[in-house]
C-alpha positions in Angstrom: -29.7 138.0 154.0 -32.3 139.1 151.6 -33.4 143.4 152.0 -36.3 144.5 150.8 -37.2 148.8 150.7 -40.5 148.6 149.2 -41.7 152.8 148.2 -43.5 154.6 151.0 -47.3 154.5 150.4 -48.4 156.6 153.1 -49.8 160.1 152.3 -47.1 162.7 151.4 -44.4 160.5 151.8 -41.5 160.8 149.6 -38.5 159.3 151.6 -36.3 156.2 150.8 -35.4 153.9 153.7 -32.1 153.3 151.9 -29.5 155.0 149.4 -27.6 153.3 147.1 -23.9 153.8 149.1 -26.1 151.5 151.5 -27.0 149.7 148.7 -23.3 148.9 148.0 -22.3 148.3 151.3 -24.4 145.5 151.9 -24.0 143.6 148.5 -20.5 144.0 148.8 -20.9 142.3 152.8 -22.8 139.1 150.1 -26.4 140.2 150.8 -29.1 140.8 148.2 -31.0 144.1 148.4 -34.3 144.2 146.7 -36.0 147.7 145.4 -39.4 148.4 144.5 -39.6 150.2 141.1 -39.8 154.1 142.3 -39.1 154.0 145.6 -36.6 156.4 145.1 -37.8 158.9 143.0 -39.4 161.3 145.5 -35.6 161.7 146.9 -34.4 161.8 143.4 -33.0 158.9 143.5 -33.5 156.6 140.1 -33.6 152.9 139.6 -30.5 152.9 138.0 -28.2 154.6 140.5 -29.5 151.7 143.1 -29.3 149.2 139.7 -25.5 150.3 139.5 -24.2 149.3 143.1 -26.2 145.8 143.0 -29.6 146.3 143.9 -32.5 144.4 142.1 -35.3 146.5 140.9 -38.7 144.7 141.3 -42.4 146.0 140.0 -44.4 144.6 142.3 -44.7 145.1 146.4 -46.0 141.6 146.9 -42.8 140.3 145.6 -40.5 142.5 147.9 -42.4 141.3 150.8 -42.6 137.7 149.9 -38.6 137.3 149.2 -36.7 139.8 151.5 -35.8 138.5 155.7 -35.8 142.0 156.8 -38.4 144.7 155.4 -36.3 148.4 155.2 -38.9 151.1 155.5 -39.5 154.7 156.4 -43.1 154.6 158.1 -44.9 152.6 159.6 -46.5 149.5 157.4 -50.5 150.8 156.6 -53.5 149.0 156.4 -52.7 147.4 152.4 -49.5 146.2 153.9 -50.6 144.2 156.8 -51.1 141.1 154.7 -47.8 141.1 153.1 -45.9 140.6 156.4 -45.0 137.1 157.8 -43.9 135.6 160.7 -39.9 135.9 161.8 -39.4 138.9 159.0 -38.0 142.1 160.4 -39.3 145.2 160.2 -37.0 147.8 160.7 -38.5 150.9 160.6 -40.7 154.2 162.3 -43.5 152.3 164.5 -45.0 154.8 167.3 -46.7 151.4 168.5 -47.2 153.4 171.9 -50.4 155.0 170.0 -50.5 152.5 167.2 -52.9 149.6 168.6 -54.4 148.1 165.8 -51.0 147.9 164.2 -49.7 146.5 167.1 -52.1 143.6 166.6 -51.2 143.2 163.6 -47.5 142.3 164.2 -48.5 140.6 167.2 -50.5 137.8 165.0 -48.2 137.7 162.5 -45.4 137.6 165.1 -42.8 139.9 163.4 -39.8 140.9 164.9 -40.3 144.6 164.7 -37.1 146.7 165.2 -38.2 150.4 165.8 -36.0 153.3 164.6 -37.5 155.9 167.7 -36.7 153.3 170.8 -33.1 153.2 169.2 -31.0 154.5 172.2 -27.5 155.0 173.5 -26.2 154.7 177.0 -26.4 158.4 177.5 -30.0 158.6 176.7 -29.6 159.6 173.2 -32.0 158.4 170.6 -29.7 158.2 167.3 -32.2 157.0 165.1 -34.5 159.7 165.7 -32.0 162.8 166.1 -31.9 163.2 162.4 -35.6 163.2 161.8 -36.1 165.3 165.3 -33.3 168.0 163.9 -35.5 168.8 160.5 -39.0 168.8 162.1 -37.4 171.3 165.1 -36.5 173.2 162.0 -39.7 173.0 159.8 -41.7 173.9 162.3 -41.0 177.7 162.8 -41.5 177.3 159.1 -44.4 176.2 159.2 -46.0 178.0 162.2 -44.8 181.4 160.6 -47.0 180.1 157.3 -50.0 179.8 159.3 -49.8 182.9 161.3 -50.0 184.9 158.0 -53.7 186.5 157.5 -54.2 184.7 154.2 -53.9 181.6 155.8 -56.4 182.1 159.1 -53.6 183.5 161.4 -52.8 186.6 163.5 -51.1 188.6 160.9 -47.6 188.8 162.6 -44.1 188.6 161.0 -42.0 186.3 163.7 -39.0 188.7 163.7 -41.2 192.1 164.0 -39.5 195.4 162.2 -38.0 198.2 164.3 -40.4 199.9 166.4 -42.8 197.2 165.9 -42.9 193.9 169.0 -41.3 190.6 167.2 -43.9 187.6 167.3 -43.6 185.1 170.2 -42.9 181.3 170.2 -43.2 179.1 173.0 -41.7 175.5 172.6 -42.8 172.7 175.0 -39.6 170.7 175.0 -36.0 171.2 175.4 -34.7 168.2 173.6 -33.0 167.9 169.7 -37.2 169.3 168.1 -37.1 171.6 170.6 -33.5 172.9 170.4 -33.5 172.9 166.7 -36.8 174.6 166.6 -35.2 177.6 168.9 -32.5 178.0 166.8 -34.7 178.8 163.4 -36.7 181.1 165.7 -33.7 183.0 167.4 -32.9 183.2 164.0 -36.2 184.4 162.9 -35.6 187.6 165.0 -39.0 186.0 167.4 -38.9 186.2 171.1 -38.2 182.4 171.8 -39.5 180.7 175.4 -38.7 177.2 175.8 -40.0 175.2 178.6 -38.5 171.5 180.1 -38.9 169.6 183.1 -35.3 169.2 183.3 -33.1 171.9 185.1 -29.5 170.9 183.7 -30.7 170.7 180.0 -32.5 174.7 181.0 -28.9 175.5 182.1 -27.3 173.8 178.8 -29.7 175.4 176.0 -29.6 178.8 178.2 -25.3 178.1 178.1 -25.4 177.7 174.0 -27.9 180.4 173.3 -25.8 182.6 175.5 -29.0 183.7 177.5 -31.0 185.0 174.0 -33.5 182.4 175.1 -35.8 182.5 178.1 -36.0 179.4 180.2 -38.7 178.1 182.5 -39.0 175.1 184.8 -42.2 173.5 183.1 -45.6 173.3 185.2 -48.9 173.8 184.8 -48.4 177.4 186.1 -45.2 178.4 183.5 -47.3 176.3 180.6 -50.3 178.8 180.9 -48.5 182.1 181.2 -46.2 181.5 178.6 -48.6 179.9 176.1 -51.6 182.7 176.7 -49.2 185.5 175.1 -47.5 183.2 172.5 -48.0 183.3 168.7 -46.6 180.1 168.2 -46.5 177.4 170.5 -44.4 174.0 169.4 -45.4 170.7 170.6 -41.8 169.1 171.1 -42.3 166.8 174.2 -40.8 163.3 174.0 -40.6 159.9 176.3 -39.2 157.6 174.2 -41.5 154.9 172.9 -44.4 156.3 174.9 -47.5 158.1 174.8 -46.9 162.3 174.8 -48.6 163.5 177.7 -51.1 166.1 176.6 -49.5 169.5 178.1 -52.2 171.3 176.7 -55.5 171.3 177.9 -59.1 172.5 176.2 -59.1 175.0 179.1 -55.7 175.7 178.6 -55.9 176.6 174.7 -59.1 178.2 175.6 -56.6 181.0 176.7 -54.4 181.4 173.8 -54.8 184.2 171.5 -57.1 183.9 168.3 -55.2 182.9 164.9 -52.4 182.0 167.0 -50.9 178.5 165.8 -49.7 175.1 167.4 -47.1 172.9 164.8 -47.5 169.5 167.0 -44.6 167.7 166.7 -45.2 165.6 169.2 -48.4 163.8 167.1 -46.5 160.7 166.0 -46.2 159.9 169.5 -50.3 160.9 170.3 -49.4 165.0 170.3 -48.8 167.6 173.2 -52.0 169.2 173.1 -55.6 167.5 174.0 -57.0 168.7 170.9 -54.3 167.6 168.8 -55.2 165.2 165.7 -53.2 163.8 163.0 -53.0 166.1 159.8 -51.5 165.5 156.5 -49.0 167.8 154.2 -52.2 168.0 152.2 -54.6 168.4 154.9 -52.1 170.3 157.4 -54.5 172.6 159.6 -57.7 172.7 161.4 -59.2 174.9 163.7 -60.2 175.2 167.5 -61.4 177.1 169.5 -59.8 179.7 167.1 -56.4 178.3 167.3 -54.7 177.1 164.0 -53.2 173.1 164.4 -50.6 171.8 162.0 -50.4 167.9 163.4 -49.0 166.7 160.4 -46.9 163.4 161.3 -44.6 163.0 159.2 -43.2 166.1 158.2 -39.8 165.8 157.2 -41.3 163.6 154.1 -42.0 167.0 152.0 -38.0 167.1 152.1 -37.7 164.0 151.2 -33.6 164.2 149.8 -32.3 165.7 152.9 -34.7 163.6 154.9 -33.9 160.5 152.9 -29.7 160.8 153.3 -30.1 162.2 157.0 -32.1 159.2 158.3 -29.9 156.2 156.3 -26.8 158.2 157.7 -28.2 156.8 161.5 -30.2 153.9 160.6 -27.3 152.4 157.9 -25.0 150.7 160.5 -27.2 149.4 162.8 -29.0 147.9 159.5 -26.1 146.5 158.5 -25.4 144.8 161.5 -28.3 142.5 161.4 -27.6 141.9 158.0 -24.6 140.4 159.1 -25.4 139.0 161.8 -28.7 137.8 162.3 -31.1 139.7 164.5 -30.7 137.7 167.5 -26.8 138.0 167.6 -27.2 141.5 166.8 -29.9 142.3 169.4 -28.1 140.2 171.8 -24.6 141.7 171.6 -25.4 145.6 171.1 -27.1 147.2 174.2 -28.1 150.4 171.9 -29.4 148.5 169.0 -31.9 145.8 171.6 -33.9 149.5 172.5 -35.3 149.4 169.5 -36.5 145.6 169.6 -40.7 146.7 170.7 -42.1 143.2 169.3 -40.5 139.3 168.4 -42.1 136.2 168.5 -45.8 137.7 169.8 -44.4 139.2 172.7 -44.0 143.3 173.4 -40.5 143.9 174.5 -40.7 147.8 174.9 -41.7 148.4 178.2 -43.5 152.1 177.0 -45.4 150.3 174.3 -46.7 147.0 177.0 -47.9 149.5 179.7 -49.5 152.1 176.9 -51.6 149.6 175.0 -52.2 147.1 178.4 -49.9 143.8 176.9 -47.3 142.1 179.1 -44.2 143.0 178.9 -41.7 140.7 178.1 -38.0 141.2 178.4 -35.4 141.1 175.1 -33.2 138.4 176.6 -36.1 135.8 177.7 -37.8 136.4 174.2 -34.5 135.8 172.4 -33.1 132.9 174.4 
C-alpha cells in the first residue's frame, strides 16, 4: 500500500500524522510511505530523519494525494483539500463529521472511506485514539484558563491556587472523562478548589477514589450546573458522546450568571462545544467575549505542542494504521471490532450511527457496506 502524510494546513497546526519509527515500520512490512516536504518540521522533525528509515519526500500536495491508497493526517481535510481526494482512498484521520456537514458532503460525493481517529473504541468504552489528544487538552486547559483570568488579559484578577490568608480560585469541569480527569489533576495541582460534575455515579465514585476526596463531586443537572458554575472562575467544557454532537450544558441564561472576567476553555468545540455561546477560536484568535465571560474555543489545541502531541497521537493511531496497511481496509475493518468504530463513511454511505442521526443521512451498518 502506498501512505501519504501530506503537512497540516489548518491554522496553528504543527502536528505530524506520522514519525519516522512508523515510518520504518511500515516500509520494512513492503509499503511505500510518501511525505510532503515539511510536514514535519513543526514537531521538529526534518526530512531527512523520515528520508533515513525509507520515506519518500515529495514537494508538492497534489502529488501525495494523487499516488498514496490511504491519506495519514492529523485534522480534518479543509476546503483546498477537498479536490484532491478520490473515491475508495482512505482517510484516516480527526473528522468530528457529527458538526462537520459540508465536509461530510464532501466525502460522501467523492465516496471515501473515511476512518475517524475519535469513533475509535474498545469494548470497554474506551476511545484509544483520542485518549492521548484528550490527556494534553485536560491539561492545557487550566493553562490556559489561568492565562485569561489574569487582568492583563480581560479576566478576574485571581491566581488559581490563592496565597495564605487569601480564597484559591475556583474551577468547575463539566465532564468526568480522560479531559476532564486530566484537567482536575493540573488544577488540584494548581492549589484551585476543583468541582467536577458527570452524569455517571460510578466514574463520581472512581475520580473521588483517586483524588482521595481533594475533589468535590456532583451528580450533573441543571440544578448542580448552575450553582457550581455561578461561583466558578473557571469552568471547562469537557463533555463527550463519542462521534456526536456535545449537548450545550450551558445556556445564555445560565452564563448570564457567571461572574464577570471569569473564563470558559471549551474543550468540547471540536465536537460543537458545551456552552450555547461557544464558537470555534484559533491559537491566534483564542478568546472572545460574552456577556462578560472570556471563551477560549480553540479546536485544536494540543497543535501548539506539536512534539509531544505529534509522538502521543502516532503512539495510539500507529498500529491500527498499520493494520490496514497490511491488510486492506475491508479485512481490517471486518476482523477488528475496535478498529470498525472508527469507519463513519465508505462507499457514499454513513456508517456512524452519531454522525447519520446528527446530520439527518441513513445510517448504514459496517458489515452490509463492506460485504
Amino acid at each position: 500500500m502506498i501512505i501519504g502524510v501530506p503537512k497540516e494546513i489548518k491554522e496553528d497546526e504543527y502536528r505530524v500524522a506520522i514519525v519516522p519509527a512508523g515510518v520504518r515500520a511500515l516500509v520494512l512490512s513492503g509499503h511505500k510511505v510518501l511525505i510532503e516536504d515539511q510536514a514535519g518540521c513543526g514537531s521538529g522533525i526534518a526530512n531527512f530523519e523520515y528520508e533515513k528509515e525509507g520515506a519518500e519526500i515529495l514537494s508538492k500536495r497534489k502529488d501525495i494525494f494523487s499516488h498514496a491508497d490511504m491519506i495519514m493526517k492529523v485534522k480534518e481535510p479543509i476546503r483546498s483539500e477537498y479536490d484532491l481526494l478520490r473515491e475508495d482512498q482512505i482517510l484516516y484521520t480527526f473528522l468530528h463529521l457529527a458538526v462537520a456537514p459540508e465536509l461530510t458532503n464532501v466525502l460522501l460525493e467523492r465516496r471515501v472511506i473515511a476512518i475517524a481517529y475519535e469513533t475509535v473504541q474498545l469494548k470497554d468504552g474506551s476511545l484509544p485514539l483520542l485518549i492521548p489528544m484528550s490527556e494534553i487538552a485536560g491539561r492545557m486547559s487550566v493553562h490556559e484558563g489561568a492565562k485569561y483570568l489574569k487582568n492583563n488579559k480581560g479576566g478576574r484578577g485571581i491566581l488559581l491556587g490563592g496565597v495564605p490568608g487569601v480564597e484559591q480560585g475556583k474551577v468547575v469541569i463539566l465532564g468526568g472523562g480522560v479531559v476532564g480527569i486530566n484537567a482536575a489533576k493540573m488544577a488540584l495541582g494548581s492549589g484551585a478548589s476543583v468541582t467536577l460534575l458527570d452524569i455517571d455515579l460510578a466514574k463520581l465514585r472512581y475520580i473521588d477514589d483517586i483524588f482521595g476526596g481533594r475533589i468535590k463531586t456532583l451528580m450533573s443537572n441543571s440544578h448542580t450546573i448552575i450553582e457550581a458554575i455561578k461561583d466558578a472562575d473557571l469552568v471547562i467544557g469537557a463533555v463527550l458522546i463519542p462521534g456526536a454532537r456535545t449537548p450545550r450544558i450551558i445556556t445564555r441564561d445560565i452564563l448570564s450568571m457567571m461572574k464577570e472576567g471569569s473564563v470558559i476553555v471549551d474543550v468540547s468545540i471540536d465536537q460543537g462545544g458545551s456552552a450555547e455561546t461557544s464558537r470555534e477560536t484559533s491559537h491566534s484568535d483564542p478568546i472572545y467575549i460574552v456577556d462578560g465571560v472570556i471563551h477560549y474555543c480553540v479546536a485544536n489545541m494540543p497543535g501548539v505542542v506539536a512534539r509531544t502531541s505529534s509522538f502521543a497521537l502516532t503512539n495510539a493511531t500507529f498500529p491500527f494504521a498499520l493494520k490496514i496497511a497490511n491488510n486492506g481496509y475491508r479485512n481490517a475493518l471486518l476482523e477488528d471490532t475496535n478498529l470498525d468504530k472508527g469507519l463513519n463513511l465508505a462507499n457514499g454511505k454513513v456508517t456512524c450511527r452519531a454522525v447519520a442521526d446528527a446530520l439527518g443521512y441513513e445510517y448504514v451498518s459496517v458489515e452490509e457496506v463492506l460485504k
